[in-house]
C-alpha positions in Angstrom: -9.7 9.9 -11.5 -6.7 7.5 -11.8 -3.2 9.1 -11.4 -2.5 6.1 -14.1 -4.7 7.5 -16.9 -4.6 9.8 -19.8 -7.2 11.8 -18.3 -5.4 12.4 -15.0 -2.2 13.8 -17.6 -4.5 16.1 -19.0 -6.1 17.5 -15.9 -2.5 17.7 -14.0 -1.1 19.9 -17.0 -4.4 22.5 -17.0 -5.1 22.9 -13.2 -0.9 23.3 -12.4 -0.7 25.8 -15.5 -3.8 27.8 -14.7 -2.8 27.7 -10.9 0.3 30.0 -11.7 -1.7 32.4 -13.8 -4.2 33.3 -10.8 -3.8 35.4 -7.8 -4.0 33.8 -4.2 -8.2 33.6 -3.9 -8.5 32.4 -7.7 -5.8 29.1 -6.3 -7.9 28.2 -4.3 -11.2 28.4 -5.6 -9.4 26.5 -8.8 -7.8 23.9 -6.8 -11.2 23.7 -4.5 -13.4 23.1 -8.2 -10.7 20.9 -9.3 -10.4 18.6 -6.1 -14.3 18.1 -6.7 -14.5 17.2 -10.7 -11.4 14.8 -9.3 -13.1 13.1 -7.1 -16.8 13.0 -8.7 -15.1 11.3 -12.0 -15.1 8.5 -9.8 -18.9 8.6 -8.4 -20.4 12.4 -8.5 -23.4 11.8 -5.8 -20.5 10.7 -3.1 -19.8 14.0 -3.4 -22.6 14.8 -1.1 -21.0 12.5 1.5 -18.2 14.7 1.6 -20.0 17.7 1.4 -21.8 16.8 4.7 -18.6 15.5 6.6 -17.2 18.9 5.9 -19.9 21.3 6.9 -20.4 19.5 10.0 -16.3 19.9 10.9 -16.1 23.3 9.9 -18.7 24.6 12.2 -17.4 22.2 15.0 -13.9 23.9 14.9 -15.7 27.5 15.4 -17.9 26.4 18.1 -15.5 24.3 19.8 -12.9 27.5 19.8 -15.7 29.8 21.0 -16.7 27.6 24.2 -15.6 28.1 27.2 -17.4 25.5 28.8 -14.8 22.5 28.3 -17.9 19.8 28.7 -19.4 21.8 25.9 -16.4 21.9 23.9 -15.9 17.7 24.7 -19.6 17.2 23.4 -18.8 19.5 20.1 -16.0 17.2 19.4 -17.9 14.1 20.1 -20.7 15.1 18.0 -18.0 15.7 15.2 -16.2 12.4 15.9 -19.8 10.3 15.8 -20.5 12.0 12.7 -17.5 11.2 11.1 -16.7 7.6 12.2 -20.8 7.0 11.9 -20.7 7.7 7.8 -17.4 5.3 7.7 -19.2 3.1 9.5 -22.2 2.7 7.9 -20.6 2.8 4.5 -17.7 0.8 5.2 -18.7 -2.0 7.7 -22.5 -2.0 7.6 -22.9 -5.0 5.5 -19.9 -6.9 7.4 -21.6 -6.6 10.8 -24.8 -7.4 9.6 -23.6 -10.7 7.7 -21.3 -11.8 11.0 -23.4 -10.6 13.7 -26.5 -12.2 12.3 -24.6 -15.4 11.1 -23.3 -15.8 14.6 -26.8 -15.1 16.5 -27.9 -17.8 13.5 -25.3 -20.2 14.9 -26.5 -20.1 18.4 -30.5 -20.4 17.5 -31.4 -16.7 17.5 -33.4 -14.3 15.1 -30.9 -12.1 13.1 -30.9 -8.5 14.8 -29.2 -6.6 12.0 -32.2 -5.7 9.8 -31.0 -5.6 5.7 -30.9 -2.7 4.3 -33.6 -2.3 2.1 -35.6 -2.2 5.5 -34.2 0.8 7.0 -33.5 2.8 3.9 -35.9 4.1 1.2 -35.4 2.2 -2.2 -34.3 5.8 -4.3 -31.9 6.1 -1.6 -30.8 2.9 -1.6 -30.5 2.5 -5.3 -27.0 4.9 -5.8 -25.5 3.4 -2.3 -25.3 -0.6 -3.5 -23.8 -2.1 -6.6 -25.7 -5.2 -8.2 -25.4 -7.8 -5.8 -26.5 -5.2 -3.3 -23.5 -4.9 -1.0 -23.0 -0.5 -0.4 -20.8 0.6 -2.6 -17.6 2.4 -0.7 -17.2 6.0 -1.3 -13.3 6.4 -2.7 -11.1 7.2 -0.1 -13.5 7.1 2.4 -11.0 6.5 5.5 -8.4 8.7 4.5 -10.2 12.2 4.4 -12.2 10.8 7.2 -9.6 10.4 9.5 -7.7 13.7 8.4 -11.2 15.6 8.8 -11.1 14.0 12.4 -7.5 15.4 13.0 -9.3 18.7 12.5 -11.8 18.7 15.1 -9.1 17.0 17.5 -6.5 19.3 17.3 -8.8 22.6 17.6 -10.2 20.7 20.7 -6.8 20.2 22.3 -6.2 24.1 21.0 -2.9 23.2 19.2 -5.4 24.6 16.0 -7.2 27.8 15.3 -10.2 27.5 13.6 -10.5 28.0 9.9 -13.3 30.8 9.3 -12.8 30.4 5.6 -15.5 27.7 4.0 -13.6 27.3 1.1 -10.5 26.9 2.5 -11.5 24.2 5.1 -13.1 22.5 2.3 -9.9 22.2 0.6 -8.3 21.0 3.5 -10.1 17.9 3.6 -10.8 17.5 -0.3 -7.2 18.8 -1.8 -6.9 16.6 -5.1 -3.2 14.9 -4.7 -4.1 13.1 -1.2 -7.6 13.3 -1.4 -8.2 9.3 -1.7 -5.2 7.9 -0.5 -3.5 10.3 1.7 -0.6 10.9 3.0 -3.7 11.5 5.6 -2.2 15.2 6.2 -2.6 17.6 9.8 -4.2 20.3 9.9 -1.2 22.3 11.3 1.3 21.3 7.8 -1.7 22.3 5.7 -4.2 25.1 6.2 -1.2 27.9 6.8 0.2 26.6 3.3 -3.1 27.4 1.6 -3.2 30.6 3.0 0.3 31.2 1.2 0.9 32.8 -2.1 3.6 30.4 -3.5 5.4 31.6 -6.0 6.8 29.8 -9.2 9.7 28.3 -8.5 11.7 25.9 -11.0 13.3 23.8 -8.3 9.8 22.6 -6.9 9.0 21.9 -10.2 11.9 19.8 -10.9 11.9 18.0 -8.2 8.3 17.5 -8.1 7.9 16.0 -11.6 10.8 13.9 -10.7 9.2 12.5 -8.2 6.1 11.8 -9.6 7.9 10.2 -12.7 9.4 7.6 -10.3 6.3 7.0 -8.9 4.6 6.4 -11.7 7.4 4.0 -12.5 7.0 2.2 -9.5 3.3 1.8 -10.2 3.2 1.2 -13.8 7.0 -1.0 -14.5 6.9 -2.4 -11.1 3.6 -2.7 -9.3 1.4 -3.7 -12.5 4.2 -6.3 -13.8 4.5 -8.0 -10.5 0.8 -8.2 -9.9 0.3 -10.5 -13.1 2.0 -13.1 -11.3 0.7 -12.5 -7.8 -2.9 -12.8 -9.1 -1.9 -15.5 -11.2 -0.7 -17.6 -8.1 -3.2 -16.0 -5.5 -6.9 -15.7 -7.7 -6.6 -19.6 -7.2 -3.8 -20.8 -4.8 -5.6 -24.6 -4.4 -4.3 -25.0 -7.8 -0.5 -23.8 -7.7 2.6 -25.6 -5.9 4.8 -24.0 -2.6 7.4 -22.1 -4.9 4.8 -20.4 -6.8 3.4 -19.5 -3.9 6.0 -18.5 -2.2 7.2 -16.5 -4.8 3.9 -14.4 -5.5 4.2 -14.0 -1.9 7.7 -11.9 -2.3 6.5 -10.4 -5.1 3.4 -9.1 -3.5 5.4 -7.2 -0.8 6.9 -5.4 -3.4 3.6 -5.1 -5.7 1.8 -3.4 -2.6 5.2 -1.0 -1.8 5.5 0.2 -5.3 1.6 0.8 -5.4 1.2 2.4 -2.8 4.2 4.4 -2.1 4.1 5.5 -6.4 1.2 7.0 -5.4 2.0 8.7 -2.6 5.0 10.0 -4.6 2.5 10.8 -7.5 0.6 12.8 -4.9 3.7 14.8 -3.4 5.4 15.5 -6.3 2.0 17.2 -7.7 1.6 19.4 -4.6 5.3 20.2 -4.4 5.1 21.3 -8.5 2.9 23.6 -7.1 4.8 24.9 -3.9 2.8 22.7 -1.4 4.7 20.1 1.4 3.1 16.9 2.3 4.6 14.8 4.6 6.9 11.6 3.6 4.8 8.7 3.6 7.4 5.5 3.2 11.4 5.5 4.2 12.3 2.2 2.8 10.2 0.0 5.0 11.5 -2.6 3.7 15.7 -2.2 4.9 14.0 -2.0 8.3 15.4 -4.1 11.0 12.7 -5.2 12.9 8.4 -5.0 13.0 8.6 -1.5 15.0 11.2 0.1 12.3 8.9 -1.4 9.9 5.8 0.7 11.0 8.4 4.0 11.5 8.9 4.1 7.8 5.6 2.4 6.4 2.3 4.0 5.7 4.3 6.6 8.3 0.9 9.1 8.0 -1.4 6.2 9.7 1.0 5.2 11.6 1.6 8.5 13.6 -1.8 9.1 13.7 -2.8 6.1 15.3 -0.2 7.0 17.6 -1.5 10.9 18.5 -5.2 9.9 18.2 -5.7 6.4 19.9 -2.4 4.9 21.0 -1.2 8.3 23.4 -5.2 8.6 24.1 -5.8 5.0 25.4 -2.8 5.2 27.8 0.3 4.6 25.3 3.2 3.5 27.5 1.8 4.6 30.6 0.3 2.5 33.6 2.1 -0.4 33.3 3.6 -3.0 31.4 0.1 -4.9 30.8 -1.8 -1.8 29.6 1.1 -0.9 27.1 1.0 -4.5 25.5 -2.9 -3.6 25.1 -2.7 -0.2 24.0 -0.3 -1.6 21.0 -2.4 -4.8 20.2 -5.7 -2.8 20.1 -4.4 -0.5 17.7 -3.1 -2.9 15.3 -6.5 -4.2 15.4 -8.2 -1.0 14.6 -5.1 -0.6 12.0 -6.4 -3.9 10.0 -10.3 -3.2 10.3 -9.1 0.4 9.1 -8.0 -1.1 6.2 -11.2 -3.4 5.1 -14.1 -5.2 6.8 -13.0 -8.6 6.6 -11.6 -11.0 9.3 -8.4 -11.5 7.3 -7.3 -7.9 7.6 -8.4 -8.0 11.4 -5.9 -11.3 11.4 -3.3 -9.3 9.4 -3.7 -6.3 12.4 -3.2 -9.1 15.1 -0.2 -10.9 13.5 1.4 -6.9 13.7 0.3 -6.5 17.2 1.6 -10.1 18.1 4.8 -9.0 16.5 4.9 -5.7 18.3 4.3 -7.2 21.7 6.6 -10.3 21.6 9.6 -8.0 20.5 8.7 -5.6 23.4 8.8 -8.8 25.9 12.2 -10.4 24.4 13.7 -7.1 24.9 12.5 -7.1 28.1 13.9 -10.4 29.2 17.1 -10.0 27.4 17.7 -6.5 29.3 17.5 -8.5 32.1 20.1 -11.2 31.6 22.3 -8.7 30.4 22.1 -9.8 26.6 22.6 -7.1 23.8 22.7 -8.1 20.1 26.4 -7.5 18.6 26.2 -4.2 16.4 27.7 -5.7 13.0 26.5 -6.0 9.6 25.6 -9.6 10.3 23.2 -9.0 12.7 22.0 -6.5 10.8 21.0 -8.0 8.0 20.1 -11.0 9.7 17.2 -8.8 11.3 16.4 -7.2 7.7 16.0 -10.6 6.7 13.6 -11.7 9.1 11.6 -8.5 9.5 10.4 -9.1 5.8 9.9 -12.9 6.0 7.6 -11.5 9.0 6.2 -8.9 7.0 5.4 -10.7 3.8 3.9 -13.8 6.6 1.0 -11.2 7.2 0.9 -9.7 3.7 -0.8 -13.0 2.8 -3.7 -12.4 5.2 -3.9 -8.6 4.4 -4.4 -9.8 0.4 -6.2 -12.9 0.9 -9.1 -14.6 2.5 -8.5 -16.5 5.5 -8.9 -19.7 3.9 -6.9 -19.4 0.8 -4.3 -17.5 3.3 -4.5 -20.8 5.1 -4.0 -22.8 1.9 -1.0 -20.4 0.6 0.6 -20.9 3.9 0.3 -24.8 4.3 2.0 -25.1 0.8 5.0 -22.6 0.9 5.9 -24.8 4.2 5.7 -27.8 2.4 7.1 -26.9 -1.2 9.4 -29.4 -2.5 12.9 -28.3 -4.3 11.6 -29.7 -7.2 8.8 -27.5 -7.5 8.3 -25.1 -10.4 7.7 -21.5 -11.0 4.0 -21.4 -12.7 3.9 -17.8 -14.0 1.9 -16.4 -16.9 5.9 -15.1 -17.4 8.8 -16.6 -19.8 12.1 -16.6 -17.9 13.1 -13.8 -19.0 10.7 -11.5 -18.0 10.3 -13.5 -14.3 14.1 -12.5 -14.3 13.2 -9.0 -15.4 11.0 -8.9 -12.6 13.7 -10.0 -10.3 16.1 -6.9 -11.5 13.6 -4.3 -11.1 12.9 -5.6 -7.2 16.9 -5.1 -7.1 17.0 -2.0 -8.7 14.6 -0.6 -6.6 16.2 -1.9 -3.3 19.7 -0.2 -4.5 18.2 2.9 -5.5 16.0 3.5 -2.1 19.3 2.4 -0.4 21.6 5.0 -2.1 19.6 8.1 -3.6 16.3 8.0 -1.6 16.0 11.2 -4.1 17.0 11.8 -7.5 18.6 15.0 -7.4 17.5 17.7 -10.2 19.6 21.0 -8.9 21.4 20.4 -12.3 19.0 20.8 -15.1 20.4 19.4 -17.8 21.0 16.1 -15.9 17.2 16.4 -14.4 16.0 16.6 -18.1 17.9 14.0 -19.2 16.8 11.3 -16.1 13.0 12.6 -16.5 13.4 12.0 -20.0 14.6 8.6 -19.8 12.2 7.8 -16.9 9.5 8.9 -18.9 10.5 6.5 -22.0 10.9 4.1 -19.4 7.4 4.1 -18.1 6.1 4.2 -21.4 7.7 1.4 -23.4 8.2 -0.7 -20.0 4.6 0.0 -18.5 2.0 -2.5 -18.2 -1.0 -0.7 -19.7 -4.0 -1.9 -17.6 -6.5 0.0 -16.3 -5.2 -1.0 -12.4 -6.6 1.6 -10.4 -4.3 2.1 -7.1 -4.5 -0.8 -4.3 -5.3 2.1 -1.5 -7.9 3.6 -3.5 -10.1 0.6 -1.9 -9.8 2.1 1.6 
């Protein structure tokens, strides 16, 4: 179900209303039925999926706790991890392997090794799993509740969790409807205890909630959907368009992807906080960040820390040298761009962040060493704002585009010629309206990272307005959420 829809309006108002007319059992058996229609609007048999992934955790966690064996309790965890990283896997990077493993064995004079699917896989199987040209179809949100099932299992093993005896309540854990397809990818030490809890009503939450989801849905619908008219515009055929345009679907695309993705992750908080839940802060104004490193502090900050705890800290982190720290951090960027789709441009988009991340780490290095430390002014402050988002926005082109036409979109913006012009499906004045919106939303993120409600007649007035806003202002499309795609 899209946040950005009618239907999701409708099903926000009924669950949150009938939530605060049930006692502490009838929450979460509502919010556990509703988390399920939710996500089967999308694709009902993925359900299934789902369903599989979280049996298999749930009895993982009680078996791991009751072990005392810890080469038992490493093989539990394994079996859990194989199970969850072999259904994203298959699902999400079966068809990529096969087509560049076999193309490359192809390329050297060998026999492809990758059989095609309809060989390993019975056709009435096979006919819900691939769309019409027969590439498998992605369950919704596969990576997020995979990797916060695998936080699960993880932190049980390393006994920072107990084990969740309560089916239903695991099962919520891993399916709860706000972050359920495009996280923030939660922990299970924020989450379980809070569905335990009997949250009463309380107006603040719900001010402050609805708030937030009204600005998110702003950012999505106002901002995000305007700007991507001219990003695809410029980017479904970049061959045909000169440097400016280019370059300027390229800016807007930094902020297109921001307002996407953090509106939903502010559509997603603001619902659980309506209803007394926390989830974690997702985004921090990446983008007043001074350099790459500050940049993944306050971007995406849920993948970002977990990568850190689960694979970064695990393969060594800082530890045992200089050389195995540079490799820790490339490696993870790495994993960070195949997370995010099985194409070679976002494994180029992962290795232009860990290129970043290592060449900062070795200036600092060799400017601690002659003495050198950068001036603390505004100057250099911005100056470092400035070129953190030219580097940013550098990689954004891989992450949206195939290598090629990243290739293409890069050769041109080097080359664009002042008397290029802006080719938009826009009239000046709404490429300028485009321009003050990007402004507005850098001032307001700069000065009132929240809009405060403790006064109510000023919240009702501000939601109000923010509601007409989004309304008359909105691009109506059906755009479903960039992230939903992961």
């Amino acid at each position: 179900m899209l946040f950005n829809s009618i239907q999701f309006l409708v099903f926000f108002i009924v669950v949150t209303l009938a939530y605060f007319c049930l006692s502490w059992r009838g929450r979460w058996m509502l919010l556990l039925a509703a988390s399920c229609y939710f996500y089967m609007v999308f694709k009902p048999v993925f359900i299934l999926i789902l369903f599989a992934t979280i049996v298999i955790d749930y009895y993982a966690g009680i078996w791991i706790s009751q072990t005392k064996d810890q080469k038992q309790k490493k093989l539990l965890l394994i079996v859990s991890l194989i199970s969850n990283i072999g259904i994203l896997c298959f699902f999400k990077y079966y068809d990529f392997l096969e087509n560049s493993f076999n193309h490359l064995l192809g390329s050297i004079g060998l026999r492809p090794m990758i059989p095609h699917l309809e060989r390993v896989i019975p056709q009435p199987v096979l006919a819900w799993m691939v769309n019409n040209a027969g590439h498998i179809l992605l369950p919704i949100g596969l990576s997020f509740h995979t990797f916060q099932a695998m936080s699960y299992t993880i932190e049980v093993y390393r006994g920072n969790q107990a084990p969740e005896r309560n089916f239903g309540i695991y099962a919520l854990y891993v399916m709860f409807y706000p972050q359920l397809v495009a996280g923030p990818i939660e922990r299970p030490q924020n989450m379980l205890y809070q569905f335990h809890s009997y949250f009463k009503y309380d107006f603040e939450n719900v001010k402050s909630g609805l708030m937030q989801m009204a600005f998110g849905f702003f950012k999505k619908i106002v901002i995000a959907d305007r700007l991507s008219q001219v990003v695809d515009h410029a980017y479904l055929a970049p061959a045909d368009h000169n440097g400016l345009t280019l370059l300027t679907a390229t800016v807007f695309y930094s902020f297109q992807i921001y307002c996407d993705f953090s509106g939903y992750s502010d559509i997603a908080i603001g619902a659980a906080r309506v209803m007394g839940f926390t989830l974690m802060d997702n985004f921090r104004s990446p983008y007043e960040s001074k350099s790459v490193a500050e940049f993944w502090g306050r971007w995406h900050i849920s993948l970002s820390t977990w990568f850190r705890d689960y694979l970064y800290i695990p393969l060594g982190g800082n530890r045992n040298g200089e050389f195995n720290k540079y490799r820790n951090q490339f490696i993870v960027f790495l994993v960070s761009g195949l997370w995010h789709g099985a194409s070679w441009h976002f494994v180029v988009w992962g290795a232009l962040h860990g290129t970043y991340q290592v060449t900062a780490s070795l200036r600092d290095k060799w400017l601690k060493k002659a003495g050198f430390s950068w001036p603390d002014n505004a100057f250099v402050k911005a100056g470092g704002v400035v070129v953190t988002f030219i580097l940013v926005g550098l990689a954004w082109i891989f992450f949206r585009n195939s290598i090629g036409n990243s290739m293409v979109i890069l050769s041109k913006i080097v080359t664009l010629s002042l008397s290029d012009r802006i080719e938009t499906p826009f009239n000046l004045v709404e490429m300028w309206f485009c321009v003050f919106l990007i402004l507005f939303l850098l001032v307001k993120e700069h000065y009132c990272q929240n809009i405060p409600t403790k006064n109510t007649v000023v919240f009702f007035l501000l939601f109000i307005t923010l509601s007409f806003l989004v309304y008359f202002l909105g691009v109506v499309t059906s755009n479903q959420f960039i992230y939903f795609q992961f």
